[in-house]
N, C-alpha and C positions, 0 to 999 in steps of 0.2 A: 616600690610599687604602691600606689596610693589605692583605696580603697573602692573605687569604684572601679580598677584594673582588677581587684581580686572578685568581684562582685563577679566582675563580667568573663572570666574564665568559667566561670559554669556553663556548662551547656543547658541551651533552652529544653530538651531532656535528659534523663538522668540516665547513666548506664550500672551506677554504681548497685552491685550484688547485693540482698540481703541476707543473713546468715545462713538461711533456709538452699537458697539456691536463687535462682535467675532474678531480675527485676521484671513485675507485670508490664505490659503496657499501660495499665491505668495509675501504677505509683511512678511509671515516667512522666504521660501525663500532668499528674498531680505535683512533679515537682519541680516540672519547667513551668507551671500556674506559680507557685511558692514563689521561687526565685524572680518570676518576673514583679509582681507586687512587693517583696523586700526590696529591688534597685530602687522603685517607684517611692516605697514609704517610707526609708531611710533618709535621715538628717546626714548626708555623709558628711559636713565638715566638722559636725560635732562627733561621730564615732570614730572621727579618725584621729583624734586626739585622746580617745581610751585608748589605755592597757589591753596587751589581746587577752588576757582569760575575763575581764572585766566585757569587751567588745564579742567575747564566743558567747557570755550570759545573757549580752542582750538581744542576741541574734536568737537564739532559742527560745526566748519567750516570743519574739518578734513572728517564730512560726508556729510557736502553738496558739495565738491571738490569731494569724492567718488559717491557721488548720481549722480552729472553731468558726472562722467566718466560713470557709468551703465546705461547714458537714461533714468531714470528710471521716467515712467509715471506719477509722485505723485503731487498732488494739494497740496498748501500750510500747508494745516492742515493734511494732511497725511504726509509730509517731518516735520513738529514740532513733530508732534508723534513720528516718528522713532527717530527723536533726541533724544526725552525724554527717550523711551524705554531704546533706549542704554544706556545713563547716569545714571539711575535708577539701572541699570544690573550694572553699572561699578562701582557708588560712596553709590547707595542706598540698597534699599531690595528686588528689582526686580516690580513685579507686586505688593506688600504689600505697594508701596509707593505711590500708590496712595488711598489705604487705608486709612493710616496713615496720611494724607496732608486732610485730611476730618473733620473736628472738629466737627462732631455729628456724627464719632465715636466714641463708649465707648472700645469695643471690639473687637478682628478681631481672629476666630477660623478657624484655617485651621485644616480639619479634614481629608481630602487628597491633593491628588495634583490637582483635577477638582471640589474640595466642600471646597468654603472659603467662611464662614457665618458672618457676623457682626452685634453688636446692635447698632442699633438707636434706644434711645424715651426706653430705655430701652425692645426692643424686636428684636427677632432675625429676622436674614433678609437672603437669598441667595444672594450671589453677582457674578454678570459676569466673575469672575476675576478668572481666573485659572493659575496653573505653566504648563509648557511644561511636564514636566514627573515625576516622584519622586526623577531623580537625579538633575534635575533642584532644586527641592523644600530642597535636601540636601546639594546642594553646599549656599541657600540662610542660610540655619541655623547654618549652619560650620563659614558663615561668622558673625552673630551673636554672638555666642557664644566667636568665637576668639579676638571679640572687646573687652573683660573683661576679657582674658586669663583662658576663659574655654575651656572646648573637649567635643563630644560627638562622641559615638563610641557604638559598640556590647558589651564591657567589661562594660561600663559606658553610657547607653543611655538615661537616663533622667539628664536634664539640666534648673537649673533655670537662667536666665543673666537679666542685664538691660539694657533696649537702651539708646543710649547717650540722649533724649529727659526725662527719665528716668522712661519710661513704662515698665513695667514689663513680662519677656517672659519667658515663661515653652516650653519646646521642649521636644518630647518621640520619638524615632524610634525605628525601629523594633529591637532585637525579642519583647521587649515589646509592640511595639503598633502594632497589628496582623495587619491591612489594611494600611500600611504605616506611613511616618514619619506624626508627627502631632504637630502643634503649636498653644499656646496661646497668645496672646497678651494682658496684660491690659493698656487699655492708659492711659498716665501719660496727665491731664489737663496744654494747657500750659498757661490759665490763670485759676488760682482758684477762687472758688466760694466762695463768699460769706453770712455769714448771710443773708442780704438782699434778695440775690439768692433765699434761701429756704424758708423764708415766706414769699416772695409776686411772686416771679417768678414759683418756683415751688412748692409751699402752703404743703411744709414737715410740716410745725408743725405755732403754732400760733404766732403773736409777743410774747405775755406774757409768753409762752414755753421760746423763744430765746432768753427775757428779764434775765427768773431765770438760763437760762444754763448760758448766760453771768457773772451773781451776783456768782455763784457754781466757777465760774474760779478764780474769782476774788478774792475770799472769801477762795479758797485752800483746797476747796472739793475734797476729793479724786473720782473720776468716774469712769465706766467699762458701754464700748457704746456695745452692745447686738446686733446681727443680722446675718442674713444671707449671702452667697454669692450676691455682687451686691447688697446688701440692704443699702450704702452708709455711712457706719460705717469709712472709713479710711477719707473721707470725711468730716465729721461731726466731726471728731477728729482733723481733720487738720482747721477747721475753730474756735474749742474751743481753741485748743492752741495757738492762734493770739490774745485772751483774756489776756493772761499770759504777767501780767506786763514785761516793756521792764528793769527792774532794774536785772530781776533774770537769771540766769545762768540756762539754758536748755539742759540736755542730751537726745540726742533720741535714741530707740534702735529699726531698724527695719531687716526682713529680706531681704528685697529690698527697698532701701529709695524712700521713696513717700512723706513722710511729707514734706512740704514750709514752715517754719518757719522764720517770719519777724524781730523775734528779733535778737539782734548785740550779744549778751551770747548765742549761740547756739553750743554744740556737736553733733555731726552725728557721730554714731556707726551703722555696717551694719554686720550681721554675715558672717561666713564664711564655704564653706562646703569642708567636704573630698578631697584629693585629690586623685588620681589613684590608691598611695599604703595604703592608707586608715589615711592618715595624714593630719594634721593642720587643722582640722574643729574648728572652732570658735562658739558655738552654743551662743544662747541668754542666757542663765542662769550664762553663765561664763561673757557675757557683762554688765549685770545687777549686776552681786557681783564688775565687775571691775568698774563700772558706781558709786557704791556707795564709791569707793577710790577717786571721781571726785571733791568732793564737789560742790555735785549738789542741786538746790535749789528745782527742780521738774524731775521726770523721767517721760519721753514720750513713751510708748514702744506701737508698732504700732499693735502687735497682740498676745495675751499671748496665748500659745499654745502646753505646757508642765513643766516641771520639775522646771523653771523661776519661775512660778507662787508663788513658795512660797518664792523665794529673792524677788519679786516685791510686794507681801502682808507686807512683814518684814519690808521693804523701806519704804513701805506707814504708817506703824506703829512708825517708828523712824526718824521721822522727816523731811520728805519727801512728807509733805502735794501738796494735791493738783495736785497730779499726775496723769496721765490716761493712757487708753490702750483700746481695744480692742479685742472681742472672739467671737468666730460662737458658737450661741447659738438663741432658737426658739422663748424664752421666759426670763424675766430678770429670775424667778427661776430655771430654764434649767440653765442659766446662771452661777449661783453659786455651780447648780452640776455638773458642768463641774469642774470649778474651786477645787472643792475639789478631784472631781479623779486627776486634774493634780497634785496636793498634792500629793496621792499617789503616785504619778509616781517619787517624787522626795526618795523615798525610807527613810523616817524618823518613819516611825510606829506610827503618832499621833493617837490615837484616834479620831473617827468621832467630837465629840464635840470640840474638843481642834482646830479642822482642820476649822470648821464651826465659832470657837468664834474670831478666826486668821483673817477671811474672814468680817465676822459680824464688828470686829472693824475697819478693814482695809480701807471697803468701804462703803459709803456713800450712791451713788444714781447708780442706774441701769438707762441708756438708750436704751429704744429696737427700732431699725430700722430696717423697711421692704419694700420690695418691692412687691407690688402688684402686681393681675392679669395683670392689665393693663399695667407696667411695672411702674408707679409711684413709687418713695421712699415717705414714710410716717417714721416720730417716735410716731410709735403705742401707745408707754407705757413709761414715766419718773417714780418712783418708790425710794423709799427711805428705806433706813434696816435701822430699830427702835431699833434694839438689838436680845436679845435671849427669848425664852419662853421654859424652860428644852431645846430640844436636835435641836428646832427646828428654823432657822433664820426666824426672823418676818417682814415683808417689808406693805409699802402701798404707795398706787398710788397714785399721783400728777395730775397726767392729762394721759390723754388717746385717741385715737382715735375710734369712734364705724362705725365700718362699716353697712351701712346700706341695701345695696344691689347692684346690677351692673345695670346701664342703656342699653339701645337697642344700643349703637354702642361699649357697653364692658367697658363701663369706671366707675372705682369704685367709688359709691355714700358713703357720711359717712359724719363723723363731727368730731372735735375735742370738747373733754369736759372736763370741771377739776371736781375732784370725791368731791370736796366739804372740802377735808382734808387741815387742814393747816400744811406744814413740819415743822418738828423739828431742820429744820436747820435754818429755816427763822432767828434764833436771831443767829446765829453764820455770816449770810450776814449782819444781820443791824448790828454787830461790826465791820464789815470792811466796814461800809457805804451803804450796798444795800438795799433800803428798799421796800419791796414788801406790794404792797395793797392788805389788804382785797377782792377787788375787784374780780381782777384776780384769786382766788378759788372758786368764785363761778359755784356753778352747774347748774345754767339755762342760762350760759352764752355758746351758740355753735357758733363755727366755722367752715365755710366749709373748 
């Protein structure tokens, strides 16, 4: 985008909030004045061959040399604000950027151009922050999309992209989205979480839980992490895969990359979608047949959610231990009846059983993670598939969470408890060294 395209995404008024609360009309005013005179008194073909933090310093003096021609009434932290507004409108996302510069946001849903909601603490919030109008809020998504050589238009109005930080954006406008354009955002963390994080920071699950998920990686247990929207499944996969010896060769397949992967053997594969005249889409199924021409030691695929599903069962069955993924499902049994309809979707005619014994030998252990009333993520249920019994796959819990009921300010009471079973995988860890005590399956042993 050349520099008089970024100029000109500003709107000739500004909607953008100051810390205090709303924008006046007369600092709107005053900064659809600013903007119009910067288009006018800019050299653009000289600043467009600056450096941006070099090109953000000279914009700023560029409006306080404008500000002192206007008179312009403004206390210190009202002339910083207008600077920032501008710069945000010219190099960033407009009013989202200060969303976004937030680190206890998760989410940022613009559902119109005067209702942009965010979670913190995982629950939703209203925020002050409004665009100027809808074509404000369309020039800020044209600019998104075009950063990774997408369009969005009448012909083609839903777009998924990624921000350069590498948070993931869905955009809809109209005629699909009936009340105007509308954005999601999920933010990409820019420091990841760690193990540690989730049993003592944010008590998801027990040491002894994050002991055996560690031993399972290690050990080249195939897994499928279970959960909901928000229920911290890409998370939880992103901090199993940092288990995975630094010796092996790691393919990921996502459709927005979000996995962090610290080993030095890592491929990043990212699908790709249709284009205008209905060409070059790259789906995950064709990534996953091409990922096994890689010679890869483990496939990563960040969310199975069709037709894939049975090259990524095949994978795990031929020698491709050890791999994981992720599916929206309610329940680890939900879970594998998902998986079998995606089976059918890959149009082979298995019989039920044939589709179930495929699944059965494939995977290993169910992780289900959920988010709570409260907005807490918990891993509810670890879970192990024992085999077949005639038609039916057999599975049994490891550990579990029992919730016990909600306290007076709403915060979910429960405990974590092991059902008392020992896995059958326990001797397949103590051959690669992981040895799990007796201890840690005990059932009178709780956790809050």
């Amino acid at each position: 985008m050349s520099l008089r395209e970024k100029l000109n995404t500003a709107p000739r008024e500004t909607m953008a909030r100051t810390e205090s609360g709303g924008a006046s009309e007369a600092y709107k005013a005053l900064k659809g004045r600013i903007h119009l005179k910067l288009v006018d008194k800019f050299d653009l073909a000289v600043l467009e061959t600056l450096p941006p933090e070099r090109l953000r310093h000279e914009i700023a003096g560029m409006v306080e040399r404008l500000l002192q021609e206007e008179q312009a009434a403004l206390n210190d932290i009202e002339r910083r604000l207008l600077i920032r507004d501008i710069q945000h409108e010219m190099f960033g996302f407009g009013p989202l950027e200060l969303l976004m510069a937030d680190p206890a946001v998760s989410d940022i849903l613009v559902n119109s151009y005067h209702r942009i909601f965010v979670e913190r603490g995982g629950k939703l919030e209203l925020t002050n922050v409004t665009f100027n109008d809808e074509q404000h809020l369309m020039r800020i998504i044209d600019k998104i999309v075009s950063l990774v050589g997408r369009r969005i238009d009448e012909s083609s109005p839903m777009v998924d992209a990624r921000l350069p930080d590498g948070s993931r954006v869905n955009a809809v406008i109209p005629p699909v989205a009936l009340d105007g354009p509308m954005v999601s955002i999920r933010r990409f963390a820019q420091i990841p979480l760690k193990m540690d994080n989730l049993v003592h920071d944010l008590k998801s699950l027990t040491p002894e839980m994050a002991a055996m998920l560690e031993g399972l990686c290690v050990a080249k247990v195939n897994m499928l992490i279970s959960g909901g929207t928000g229920a911290g499944k890409t998370t939880l996969l992103n901090i199993l895969s940092g288990y995975i010896p630094q010796s092996e060769r790691i393919i990921t397949i996502e459709d927005a990359a979000e996995l962090q992967l610290q080993q030095p053997h890592v491929v990043r594969l990212e699908t790709r979608p249709m284009n205008i005249e209905g060409r070059g889409e790259v789906s995950q199924r064709a990534l996953v047949r091409n990922a096994l021409r890689m010679r890869p030691d483990r496939i990563v695929i960040g969310e199975v959610r069709g037709a894939e599903a049975v090259d990524m069962l095949q994978a795990m069955n031929t020698g491709h231990e050890g791999s994981l993924t992720t599916i929206h499902a309610n329940t680890p049994r939900d879970a594998l009846a998902r998986l079998e309809n995606m089976i059918g979707m890959a149009d082979l005619d298995l019989p039920h059983r044939a589709a179930r014994q495929q699944i059965a030998s494939a995977i290993t252990v169910v992780i289900q993670a959920l988010r709570l009333p409260d907005g807490k993520r918990k891993i509810t249920s670890i879970q192990e598939i024992t085999g077949m019994e005639g038609d039916i796959i057999t599975m049994q819990e490891i550990f579990a969470y029992r919730q016990t009921g909600i306290g007076v300010d709403g915060e979910v009471q429960g405990y974590f408890q092991a059902t008392g079973i020992r896995p059958k995988f326990a001797d397949r860890l103590r051959s690669f060294g992981v040895a799990l005590p007796d201890a840690m399956f005990d059932p009178a042993r709780r956790f809050q």
